[in-house]
Every structure is written in structure tokens, then in C-alpha cells.
C-alpha positions in Angstrom: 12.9 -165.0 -76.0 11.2 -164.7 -79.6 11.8 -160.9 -79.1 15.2 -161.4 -78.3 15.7 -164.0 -81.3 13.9 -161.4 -84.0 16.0 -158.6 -82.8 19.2 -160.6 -83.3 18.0 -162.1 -86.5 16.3 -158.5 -88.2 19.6 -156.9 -88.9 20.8 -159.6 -90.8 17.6 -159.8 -92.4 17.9 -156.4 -93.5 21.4 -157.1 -94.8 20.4 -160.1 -97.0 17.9 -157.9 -98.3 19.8 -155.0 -99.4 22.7 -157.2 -100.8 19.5 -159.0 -103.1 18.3 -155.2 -104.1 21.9 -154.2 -104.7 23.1 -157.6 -107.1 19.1 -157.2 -108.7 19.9 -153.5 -110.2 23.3 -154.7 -111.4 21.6 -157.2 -113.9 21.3 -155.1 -117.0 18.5 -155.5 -119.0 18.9 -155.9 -123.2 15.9 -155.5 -125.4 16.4 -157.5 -128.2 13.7 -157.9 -131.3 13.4 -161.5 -132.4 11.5 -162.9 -135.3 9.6 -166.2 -134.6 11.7 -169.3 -135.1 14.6 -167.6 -136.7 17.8 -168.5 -135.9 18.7 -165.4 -133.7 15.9 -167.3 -131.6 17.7 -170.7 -131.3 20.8 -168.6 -130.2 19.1 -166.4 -127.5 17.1 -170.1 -126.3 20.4 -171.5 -125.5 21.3 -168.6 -124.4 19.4 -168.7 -121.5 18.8 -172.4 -120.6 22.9 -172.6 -120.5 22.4 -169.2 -118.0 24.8 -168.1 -120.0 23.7 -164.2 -119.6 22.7 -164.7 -115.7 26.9 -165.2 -116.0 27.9 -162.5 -117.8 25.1 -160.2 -115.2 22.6 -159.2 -118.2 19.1 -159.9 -119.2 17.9 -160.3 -121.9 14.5 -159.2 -122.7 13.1 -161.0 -126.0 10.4 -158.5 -127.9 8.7 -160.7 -130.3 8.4 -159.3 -133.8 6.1 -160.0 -136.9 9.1 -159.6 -139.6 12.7 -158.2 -140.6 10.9 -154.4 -141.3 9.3 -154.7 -138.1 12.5 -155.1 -136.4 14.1 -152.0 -138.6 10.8 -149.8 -137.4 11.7 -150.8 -133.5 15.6 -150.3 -133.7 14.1 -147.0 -134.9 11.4 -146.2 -132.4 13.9 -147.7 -129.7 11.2 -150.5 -128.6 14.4 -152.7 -129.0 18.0 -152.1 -127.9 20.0 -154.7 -130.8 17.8 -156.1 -133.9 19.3 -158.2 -136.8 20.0 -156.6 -140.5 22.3 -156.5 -143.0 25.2 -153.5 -143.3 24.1 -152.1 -146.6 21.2 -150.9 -144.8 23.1 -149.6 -142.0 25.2 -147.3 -144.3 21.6 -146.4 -146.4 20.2 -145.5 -143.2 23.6 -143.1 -142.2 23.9 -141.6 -145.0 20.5 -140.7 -145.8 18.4 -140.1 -142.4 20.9 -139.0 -140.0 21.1 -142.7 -138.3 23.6 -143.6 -135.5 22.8 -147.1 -136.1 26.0 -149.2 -136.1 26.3 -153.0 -136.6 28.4 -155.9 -135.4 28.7 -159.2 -137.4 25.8 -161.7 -136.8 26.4 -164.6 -139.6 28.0 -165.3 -142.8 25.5 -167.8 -143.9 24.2 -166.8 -147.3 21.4 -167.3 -149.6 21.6 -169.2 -152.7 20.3 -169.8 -156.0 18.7 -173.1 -156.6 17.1 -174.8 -159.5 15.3 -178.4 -159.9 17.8 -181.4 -159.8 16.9 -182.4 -163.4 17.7 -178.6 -164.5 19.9 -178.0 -167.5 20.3 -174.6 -166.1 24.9 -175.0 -164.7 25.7 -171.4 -165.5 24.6 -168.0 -164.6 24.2 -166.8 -168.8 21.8 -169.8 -168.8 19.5 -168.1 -166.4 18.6 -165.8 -169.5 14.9 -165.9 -170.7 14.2 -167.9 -167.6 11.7 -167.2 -164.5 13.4 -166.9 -162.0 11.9 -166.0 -157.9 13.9 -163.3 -155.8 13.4 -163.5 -152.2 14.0 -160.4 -150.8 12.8 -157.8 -153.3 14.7 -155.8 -155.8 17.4 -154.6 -153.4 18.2 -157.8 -152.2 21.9 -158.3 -151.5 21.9 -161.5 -153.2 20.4 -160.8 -156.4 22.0 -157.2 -156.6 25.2 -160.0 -156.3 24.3 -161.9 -158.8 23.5 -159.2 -161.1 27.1 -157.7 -160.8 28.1 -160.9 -161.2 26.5 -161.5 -164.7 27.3 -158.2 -165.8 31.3 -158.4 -165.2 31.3 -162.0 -166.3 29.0 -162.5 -169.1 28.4 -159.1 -170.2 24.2 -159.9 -169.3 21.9 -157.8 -167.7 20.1 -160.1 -165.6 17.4 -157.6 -164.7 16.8 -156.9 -168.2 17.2 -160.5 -169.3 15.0 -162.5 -166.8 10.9 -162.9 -165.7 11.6 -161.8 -162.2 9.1 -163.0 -160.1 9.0 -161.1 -156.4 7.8 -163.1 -153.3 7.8 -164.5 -149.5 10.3 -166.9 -149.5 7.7 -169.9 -148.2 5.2 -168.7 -151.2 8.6 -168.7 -154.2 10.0 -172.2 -152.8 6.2 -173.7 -153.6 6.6 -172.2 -156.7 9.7 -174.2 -157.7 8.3 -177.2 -156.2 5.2 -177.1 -158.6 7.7 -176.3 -161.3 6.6 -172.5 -161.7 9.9 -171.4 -161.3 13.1 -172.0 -163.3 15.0 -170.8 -160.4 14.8 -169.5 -156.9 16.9 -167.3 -155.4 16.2 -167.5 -151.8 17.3 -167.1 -148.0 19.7 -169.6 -146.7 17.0 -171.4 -144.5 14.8 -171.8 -147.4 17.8 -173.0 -149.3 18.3 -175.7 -147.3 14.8 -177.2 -147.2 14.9 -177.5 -150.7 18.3 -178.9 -151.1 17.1 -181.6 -148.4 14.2 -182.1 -151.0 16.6 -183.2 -154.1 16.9 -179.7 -155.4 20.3 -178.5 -156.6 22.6 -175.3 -155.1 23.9 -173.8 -158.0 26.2 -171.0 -156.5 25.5 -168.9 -153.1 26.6 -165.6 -151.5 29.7 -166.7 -150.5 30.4 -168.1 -154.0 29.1 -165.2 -155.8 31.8 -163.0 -153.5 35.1 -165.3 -154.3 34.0 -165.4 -158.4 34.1 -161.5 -158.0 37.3 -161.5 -156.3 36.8 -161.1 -152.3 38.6 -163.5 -150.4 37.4 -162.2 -147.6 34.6 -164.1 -145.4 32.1 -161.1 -145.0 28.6 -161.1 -142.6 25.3 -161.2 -144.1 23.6 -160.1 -141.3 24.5 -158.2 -138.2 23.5 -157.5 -134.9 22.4 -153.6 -135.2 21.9 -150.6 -132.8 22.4 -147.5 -131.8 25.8 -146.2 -131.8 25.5 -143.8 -128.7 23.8 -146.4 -126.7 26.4 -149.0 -127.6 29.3 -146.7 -126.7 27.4 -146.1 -123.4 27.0 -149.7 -122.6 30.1 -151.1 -124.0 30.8 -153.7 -121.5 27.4 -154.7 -121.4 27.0 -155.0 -125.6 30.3 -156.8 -125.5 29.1 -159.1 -122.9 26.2 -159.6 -125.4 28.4 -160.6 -128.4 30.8 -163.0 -126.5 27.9 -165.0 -125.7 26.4 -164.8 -128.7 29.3 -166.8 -129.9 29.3 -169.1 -126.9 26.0 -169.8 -128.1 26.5 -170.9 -131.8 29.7 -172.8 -130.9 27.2 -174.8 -128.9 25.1 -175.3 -131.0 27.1 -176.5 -133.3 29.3 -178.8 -131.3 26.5 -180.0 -128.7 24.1 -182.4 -130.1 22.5 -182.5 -126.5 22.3 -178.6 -127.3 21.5 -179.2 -130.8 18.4 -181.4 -129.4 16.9 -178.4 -127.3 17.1 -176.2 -130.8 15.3 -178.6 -133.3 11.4 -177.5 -132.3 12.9 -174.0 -132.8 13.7 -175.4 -136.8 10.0 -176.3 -137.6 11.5 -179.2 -139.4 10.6 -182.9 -138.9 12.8 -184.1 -141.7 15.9 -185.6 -140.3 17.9 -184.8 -143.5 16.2 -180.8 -143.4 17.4 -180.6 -139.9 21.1 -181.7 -141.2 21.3 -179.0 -143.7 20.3 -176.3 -141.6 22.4 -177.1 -138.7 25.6 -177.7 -141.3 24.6 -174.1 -143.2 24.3 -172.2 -139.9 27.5 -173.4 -138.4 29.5 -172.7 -141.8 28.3 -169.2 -141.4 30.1 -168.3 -138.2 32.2 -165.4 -138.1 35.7 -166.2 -137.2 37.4 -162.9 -138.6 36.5 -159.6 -138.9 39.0 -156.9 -138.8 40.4 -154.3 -141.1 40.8 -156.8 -144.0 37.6 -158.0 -143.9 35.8 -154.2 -143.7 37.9 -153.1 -146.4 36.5 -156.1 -148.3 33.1 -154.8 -147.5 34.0 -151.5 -148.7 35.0 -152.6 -151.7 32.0 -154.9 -152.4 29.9 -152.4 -151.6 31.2 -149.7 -154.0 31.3 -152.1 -156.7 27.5 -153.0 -156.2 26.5 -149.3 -155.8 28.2 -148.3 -159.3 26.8 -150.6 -161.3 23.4 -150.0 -159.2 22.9 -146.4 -158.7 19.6 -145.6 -159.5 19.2 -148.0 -155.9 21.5 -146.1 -153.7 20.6 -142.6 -154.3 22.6 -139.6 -152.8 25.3 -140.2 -150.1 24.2 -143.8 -150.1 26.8 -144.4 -152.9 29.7 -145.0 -150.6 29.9 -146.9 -147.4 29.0 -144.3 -144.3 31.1 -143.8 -142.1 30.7 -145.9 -138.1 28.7 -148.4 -140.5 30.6 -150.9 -138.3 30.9 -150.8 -134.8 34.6 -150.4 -133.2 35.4 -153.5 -131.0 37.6 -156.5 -131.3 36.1 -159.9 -132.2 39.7 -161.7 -131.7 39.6 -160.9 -127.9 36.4 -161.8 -127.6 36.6 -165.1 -129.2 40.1 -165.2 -127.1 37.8 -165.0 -123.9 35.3 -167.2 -125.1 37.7 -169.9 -125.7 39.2 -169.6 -122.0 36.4 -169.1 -120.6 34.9 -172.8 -122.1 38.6 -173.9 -120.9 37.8 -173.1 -117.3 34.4 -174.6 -117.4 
């Protein structure tokens, strides 16, 4: 009888089995490099505690990296499938060393310029003579901004005009806080934990962008990898990026979502937490098109000629496939009705 019963029951064993194998190799597997507490990390957390890949049939892999050029060395080496960077590297990186990289909008949230609440400093000519901290180095997006800036405004070279002081952005804000520092220019998440300390914004990316005369909302920061792979795995990539935004819209709508996010912050202070939740929701993306890329085009040849010693060679103009070809309205579109049907 057991015989009989195993016999009856094997084939549909067998059948189970190979329906399991079969579903298992349709899960695609994404590599994705992730800094530490960043906020491509709270995304890809919620990501996968609301399942939201296991529903779209991808996995996604998270390869832990040290910092931002550690993530530029894997996209290269291709330890990582999609890392996070900014489009004027992109194009550097095209133009100059035969890159296929291509990139898709990330986030709009920008740095900004901050100085002590009691400052006298409300205009960029009275940055002159002071010492001022730069995040990011000398070919920083936001102080190559600024710089334009100051020179089409005020006629004042800022590079000339300033103590620039180079730095980690954790090492320039304590800077400012012991009052070493006139001014810091610094990343967005930096930023805020001094604005929720009393210090004052005086003007950020996206101001610095309108005051030289782009409407346009443009990304800071992308999601970046390689073309050919991307074209390969289009359904897959796009999968990637609708959840992405599924994501952030729950983040910033959800506070029970919100909750599961605030360890990833590293901030106990209430009012901290505020500001970075508020800055990183103001910097979703919710157009990019051809208006918006020729936007980028033209920011980025009006930074290149005033900066050229920094972009040498082809680098000059925008390369082209700097941005990846895919619509964000009818992903947003499927988003929405997805979320509707839920």
C-alpha cells in the first residue's frame, strides 16, 4: 500500500519540483552597490520588506560599498549591475574612456550652502574673503554652480576670491559648528542636520539652477550602468526603476514606512529626522523628458565654458547616450495604477 501511495504521489512530486526550479531561474538577480546608511539604502530596505521586487520577479542583490569612488570603480569592474552618480560624470566618462555607462534619474535633492544663524553673510558677493568648506572637491557640481553663479551675477571669481577649505562632509560640518568655517557648502544630508541645529540655508542647487535661468527640475544623482546591459535587460531595469519610485512615494507618504527607515538615518533628533525626510521627498523626480535633458544640456555647457581647464578634451559637451532612453511618465502611470489596484 505505501508502494502504491509513493508511486501515485512521486509524479506529482516531481512536478511541484520542476515548476519550483522553473519560477526560481525566472527571478532575475540585480547587483546593486550601496553605501552604508545612504538613502539609496532606505529605498532598497523598503524595497524588500514591502516584497515589492519578489512582485515585479527580481532580486536584488545589495554589494556593500565603502564610498561614492568605490561604487564608480565596481560599475567599472562590473562587481555591480546599477550604482548611484551624478550625469556629469557619466558624459566625462563617455567621452573620455570609451564608457557605455548610461544613467537614469535617482533624486533631485541638492546640496546647499549654509552659514551660522547669527551670519551677516545674505549674498553670494559677501562670501568674498571668507573661508568657506566644499564638500565634494573641486569638481563638485555644487560649487562649480555656485561659481558660475558668482561669475555671471556679480562679476567675482569665487575660486580666486575665497580660503577654500576641502573636506569629508562629517569633518567640514564640525568645522562650522566650532566656528572654523564662514560657510559650508555641503551634501543635502549634511545640510539638513545643520539646519535642524539652528544653522541657516542660504541658497541650494535647485536655487542656484532657477537664479541662472533653468526652470527645469534636473537630477542630482542617478541610477548608473552599463548601456548594453541595460538594453539587454530592459524589462528587468525598468521593473527596477518603477519600484524605485514605489519606494520613495512610500516613504514619503507612510509614516508606518517612514518608522522602518529612521535607524537607516543615524539620527535621534526628532527635528533632524523632519528635515531629512522633508529634503528627500522634495527631491523626487516627477519629470524628465526632452525638456528637462535639454535643460541639462544646456547647464552643462554653460558650466564646462566657464570651467574648461576641468573638462578637458571631448568632455566639453554632453556625450552622447549620457541618458538612458525610457519613459518615466509610463512608469510613474503604472506605478500609480498599480497602488490603485492594491
Amino acid at each position: 500500500m505505501k508502494r502504491l501511495i509513493v508511486r501515485l504521489l512521486f509524479p506529482l512530486l516531481l512536478l511541484f519540483f520542476n515548476i519550483s526550479v522553473a519560477q526560481a531561474k525566472d527571478v532575475f538577480p540585480i547587483k546593486i552597490g550601496v553605501i552604508a546608511f545612504g538613502t539609496l539604502q532606505w529605498e532598497l530596505t523598503v524595497i524588500q520588506q514591502q516584497g515589492l521586487d519578489k512582485a515585479e520577479n527580481i532580486k536584488l542583490n545589495l554589494i556593500t560599498l565603502a564610498n561614492p569612488q568605490a561604487g564608480k570603480i565596481a560599475l567599472h569592474a562590473g562587481t555591480v549591475d546599477i550604482g548611484v552618480a551624478d550625469w556629469f560624470w557619466v558624459s566625462n566618462q563617455r567621452s573620455n574612456n570609451n564608457s557605455t555607462l548610461s544613467f537614469a534619474p535617482y533624486s533631485a535633492t541638492a546640496g546647499a550652502l549654509m552659514v551660522p544663524k547669527a551670519s551677516t553673510i545674505t549674498s553670494i558677493k559677501q562670501l568674498a574673503e571668507k573661508r568657506i568648506g566644499i564638500a565634494g572637491g573641486e569638481i563638485d557640481k555644487n560649487w562649480l554652480l555656485l561659481q558660475t553663479l558668482a561669475s555671471m551675477r556679480d562679476k567675482l571669481n569665487l575660486d580666486q576670491s575665497v580660503d577654500k577649505v576641502y573636506g569629508a562632509p562629517p569633518i567640514l560640518n564640525q568645522q562650522l559648528l566650532q566656528g572654523r568655517l564662514d560657510a559650508l557648502l555641503t551634501y543635502w544630508h549634511y545640510a539638513a542636520q545643520l539646519e535642524a541645529s539652528g544653522y541657516r540655508r542660504l541658497l541650494d542647487g535647485g536655487e542656484m539652477l532657477h537664479l541662472l535661468g533653468v526652470e527645469q527640475t534636473l537630477p542630482t544623482l542617478g541610477y548608473i550602468f552599463d548601456q548594453d546591459w541595460a538594453n539587454q535587460h530592459r524589462q528587468e531595469l525598468l521593473s527596477f526603476l518603477k519600484i524605485s519610485h514605489q519606494a520613495k512615494n512610500l516613504i514619503c507618504t507612510s509614516d508606518a514606512v517612514w518608522k522602518t527607515v529612521l535607524p537607516l538615518t543615524r539620527s535621534k533628533n526628532a527635528k533632524a529626522q523632519s528635515i531629512l525626510r522633508q529634503r528627500y521627498c522634495e527631491g523626487r523626480i516627477q519629470q524628465w523628458g526632452n525638456k528637462e535633458k535639454q535643460a541639462a544640456i544646456k547647464l552643462y555647457t554653460l558650466i564646462t565654458d566657464r570651467h574648461p581647464e576641468l573638462f578637458p578634451g571631448k568632455s566639453k559637451t554632453l556625450a552622447a547616450g549620457t541618458f538612458w532612453d525610457y519613459s518615466l511618465s509610463k512608469l510613474t502611470n503604472t506605478e500609480s495604477q498599480s497602488l490603485i489596484s492594491k
